[in-house]
N, C-alpha and C positions, 0 to 999 in steps of 0.2 A: 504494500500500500504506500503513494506518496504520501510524504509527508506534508508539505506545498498544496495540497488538491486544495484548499480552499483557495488560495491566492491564485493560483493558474486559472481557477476556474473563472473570475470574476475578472481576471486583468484585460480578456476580450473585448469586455464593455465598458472599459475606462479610455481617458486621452493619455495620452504619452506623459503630458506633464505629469498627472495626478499620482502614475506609475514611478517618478521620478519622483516626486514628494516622499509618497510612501517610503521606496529605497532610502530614501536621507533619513526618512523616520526612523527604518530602523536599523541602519546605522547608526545614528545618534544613542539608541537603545543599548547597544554594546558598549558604549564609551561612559556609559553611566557607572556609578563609585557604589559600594556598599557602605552600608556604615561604622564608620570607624571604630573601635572600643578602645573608650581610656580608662587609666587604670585608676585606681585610688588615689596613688600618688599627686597625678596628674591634677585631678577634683579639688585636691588639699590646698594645691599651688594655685589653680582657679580662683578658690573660696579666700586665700587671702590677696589676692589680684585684685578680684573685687573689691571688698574689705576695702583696702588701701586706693584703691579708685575712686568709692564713693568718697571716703573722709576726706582725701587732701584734694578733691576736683582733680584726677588725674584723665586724661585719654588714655583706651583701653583699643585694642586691637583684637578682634573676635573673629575666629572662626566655626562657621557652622556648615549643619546638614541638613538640604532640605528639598524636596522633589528629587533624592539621588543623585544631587549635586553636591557643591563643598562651595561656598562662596567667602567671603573676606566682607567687614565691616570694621570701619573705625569710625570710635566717636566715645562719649561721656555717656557713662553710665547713671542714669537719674534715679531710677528705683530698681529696689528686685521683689516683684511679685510672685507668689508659691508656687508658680511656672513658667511666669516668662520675665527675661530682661528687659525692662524699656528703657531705652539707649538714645540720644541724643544726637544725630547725624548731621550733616552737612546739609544735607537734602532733605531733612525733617524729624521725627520721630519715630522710629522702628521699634516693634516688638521683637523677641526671640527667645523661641520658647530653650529653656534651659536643661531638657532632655537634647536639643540639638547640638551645643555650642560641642566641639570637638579641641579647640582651644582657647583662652583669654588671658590675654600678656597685656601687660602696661607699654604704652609708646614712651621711649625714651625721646625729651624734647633734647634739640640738638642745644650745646651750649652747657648743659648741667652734668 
């Protein structure tokens, strides 16, 4: 039995482009990340990153997971709600939920 028969069967009645879409879609599919596991360690070093970000106003550099991706945020962390971080951005206020962050480091400002 193919494995394909659904997509052979239907790609007859599609245009070229849409057929070409598709292909990019799932390509894109393969290039997608699992998610990362961090360890204890890591959490402890988090928990006081933040910590010291709220008290002294420091810029925080955040990575997270989210749609199967890994994206990057920097900005001021304003509060921490019992799941998500609300974060202070360039471009406005961002939530993020705090099962996703995979890292959080303090930005060194140049000069200090």
């Amino acid at each position: 039995m193919v494995n394909d028969r659904g997509h052979i069967k239907w790609t007859s009645l599609m245009l070229p482009e849409h057929i070409e879409m598709l292909n990019k879609l799932w390509e894109s599919d393969d290039e997608m990340e699992d998610i990362p596991v961090v360890s204890e360690d890591e959490l402890e070093e988090m928990q006081r990153n933040v910590e010291e970000a709220i008290h002294y106003n420091k810029k925080v550099d955040i990575l997270y997971y989210h749609n199967k991706r890994i994206y990057a945020v920097e900005g001021f962390v304003v509060k921490i709600l019992p799941d998500q971080i609300k974060l202070n951005t360039d471009e406005g206020i961002d939530f993020i939920r705090v099962l996703d962050v995979i890292s959080l480091s303090i930005v060194q400002e140049d000069g200090i």
